[in-house]
Structures are given as C-alpha cells and as structure tokens.
C-alpha positions in Angstrom: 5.6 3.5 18.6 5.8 5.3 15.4 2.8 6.0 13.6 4.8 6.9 10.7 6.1 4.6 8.1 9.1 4.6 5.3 8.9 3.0 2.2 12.0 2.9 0.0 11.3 2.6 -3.9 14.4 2.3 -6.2 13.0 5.5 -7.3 13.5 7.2 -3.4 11.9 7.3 0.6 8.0 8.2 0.5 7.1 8.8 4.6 3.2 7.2 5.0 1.4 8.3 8.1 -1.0 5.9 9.5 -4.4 5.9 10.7 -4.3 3.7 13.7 -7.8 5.3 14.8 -9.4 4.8 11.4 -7.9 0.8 10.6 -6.0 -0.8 13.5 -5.9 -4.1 12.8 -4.8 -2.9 9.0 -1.9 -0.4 10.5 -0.9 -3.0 12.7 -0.5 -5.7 9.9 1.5 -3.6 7.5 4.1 -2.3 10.3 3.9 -6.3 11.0 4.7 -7.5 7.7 7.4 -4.1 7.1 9.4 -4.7 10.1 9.6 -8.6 9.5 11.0 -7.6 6.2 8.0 -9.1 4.4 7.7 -6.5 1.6 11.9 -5.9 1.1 12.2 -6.6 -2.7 8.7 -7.1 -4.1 7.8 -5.4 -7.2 4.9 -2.7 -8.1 3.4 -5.2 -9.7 -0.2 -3.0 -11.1 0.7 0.8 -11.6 -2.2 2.7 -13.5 -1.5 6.3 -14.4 -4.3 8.8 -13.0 -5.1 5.7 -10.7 -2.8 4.2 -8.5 0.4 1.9 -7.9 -0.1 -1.7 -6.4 2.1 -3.2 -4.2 2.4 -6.1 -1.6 2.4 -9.2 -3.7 5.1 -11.6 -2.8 4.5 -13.7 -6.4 4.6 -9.8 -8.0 1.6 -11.0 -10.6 -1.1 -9.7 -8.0 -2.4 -13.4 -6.7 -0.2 -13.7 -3.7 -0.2 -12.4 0.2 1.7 -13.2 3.4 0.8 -16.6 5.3 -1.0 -14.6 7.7 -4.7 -14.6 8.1 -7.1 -12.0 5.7 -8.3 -9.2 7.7 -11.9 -8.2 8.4 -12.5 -4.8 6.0 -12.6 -1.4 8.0 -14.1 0.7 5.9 -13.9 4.0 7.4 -14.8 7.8 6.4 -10.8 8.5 4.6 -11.4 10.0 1.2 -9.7 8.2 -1.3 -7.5 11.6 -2.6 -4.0 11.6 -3.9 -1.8 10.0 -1.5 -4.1 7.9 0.1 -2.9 4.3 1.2 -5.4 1.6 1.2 -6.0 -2.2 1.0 -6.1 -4.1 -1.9 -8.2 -7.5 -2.0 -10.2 -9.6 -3.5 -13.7 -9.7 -4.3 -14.6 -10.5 -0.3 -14.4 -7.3 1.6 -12.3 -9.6 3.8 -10.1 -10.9 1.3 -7.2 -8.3 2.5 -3.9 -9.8 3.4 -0.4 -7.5 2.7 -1.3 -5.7 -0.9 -2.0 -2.5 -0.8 -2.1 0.7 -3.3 -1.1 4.3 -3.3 -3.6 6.7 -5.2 -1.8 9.1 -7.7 -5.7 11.0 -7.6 -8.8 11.7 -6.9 -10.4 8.0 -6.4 -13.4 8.9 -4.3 -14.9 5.8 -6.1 -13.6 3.4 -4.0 -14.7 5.6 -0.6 -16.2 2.8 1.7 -15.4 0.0 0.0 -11.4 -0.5 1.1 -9.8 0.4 3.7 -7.9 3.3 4.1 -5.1 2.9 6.6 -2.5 5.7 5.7 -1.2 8.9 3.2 1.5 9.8 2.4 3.1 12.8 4.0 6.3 13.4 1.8 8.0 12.1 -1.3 4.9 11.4 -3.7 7.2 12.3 -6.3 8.8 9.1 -6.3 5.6 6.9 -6.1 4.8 9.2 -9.6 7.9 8.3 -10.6 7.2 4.2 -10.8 7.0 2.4 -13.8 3.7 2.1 -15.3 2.0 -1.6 -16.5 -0.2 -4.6 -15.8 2.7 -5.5 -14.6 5.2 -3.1 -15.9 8.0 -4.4 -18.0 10.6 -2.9 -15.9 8.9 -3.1 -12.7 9.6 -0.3 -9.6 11.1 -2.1 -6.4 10.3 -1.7 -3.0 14.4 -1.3 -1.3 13.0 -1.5 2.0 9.8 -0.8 4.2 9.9 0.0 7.7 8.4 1.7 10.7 10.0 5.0 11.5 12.2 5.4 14.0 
C-alpha cells in the first residue's frame, strides 16, 4: 500500500507523504475516509495566512467529523514546519475525527500537542494558493482525495 497521498484542490494536486511509523491509527483513518470518498467536495473551511489551511469538515463551519469514532492523540516528535499535515480537534487531545490542517510555516507551537501524520512532498503552491477566511467567502474545494496509486 501506498504511503503517499493526493489531494486535489480546485486550485491543483498537492502529493502528502505519510508517517505510518509516527501516527498509524491517524494515517490509517485519513486513507480510510479518502478512499471512501469522505472528503470529495468539502470546503477549506479555516485558512489563516502565515498559519495554516483547515480542512476535513463535512458541515464546512469547523463543528463537524465523519461518523467514525475520535481517535486517541499520537503526539509524536514531527516538527510542525511548512508542509506539515496534522490533526485538528477539539479541546480533548482525543477529540480527532477527519479534520485536519496543512501548515504554510513555522508552527513549532503546536509540537506535541497534535498529531502529525504527514507533509507534503510536492505542490505547496496550491495549498498557498487557497482562499483565505474564518471561513473564507469564496471557499477552496477539495476535487478529490485519494491514496496514491
């Protein structure tokens, strides 16, 4: 199986490597929830410039997941640097479900306290490239996201 993942945006294909050694039961969710089509059309719905861009929320306002279980945090030792893919959740460390963010930079900040499960290894340019807002008024799309063939 791959450990490589592509995410379409209206804006283009980003490639995401995954950590399966750092976050398994987080890798193993996302392909999940990608190759059942889960995340196909759901909005960026929180996309902060310097920060990062949000994603994963079926209701696209932030407060929504899949109708799978939360996972159990695995905080690991991944610096949070641009590129970085981790979880987003709640205030429980194991509040994470299928939202997850893409850090434009340095967000060392949040080192050990979400879990990293991925980077991207090509085509940041289009992540930079999504529309910006709590939600944004025009919001970037997610085309497609699927385990790489």
């Amino acid at each position: 199986m791959s450990d490589k993942l592509i995410l379409t945006l209206d804006t283009g294909d980003v490639t995401i490597e995954t950590f399966p050694d750092k976050a398994p039961d987080h890798v193993a969710r996302i392909k999940e929830l990608a190759d059942e089509g889960f995340y196909d059309g759901i909005p960026l719905h929180r996309v902060i410039d310097g920060f990062m861009a949000q994603m994963g929320c079926p209701r696209g306002d932030g407060t929504g997941g899949s109708d799978k279980p939360n996972l159990k945090a695995e905080f690991n030792d991944v610096n949070h640097s641009r590129g970085v893919c981790s979880m987003a959740r709640a205030q429980n460390p194991n509040s994470a479900n299928s939202q997850f963010f893409i850090v434009f930079d340095d967000a060392s900040f949040l080192d050990g306290q979400y879990t990293a499960w991925g980077k991207v290894v090509d085509g940041m340019e289009h992540v930079d490239a999504a529309e910006r807002g709590e939600p944004p008024a025009n919001p970037t799309k997610i085309v497609k996201f699927r385990t790489a063939a």
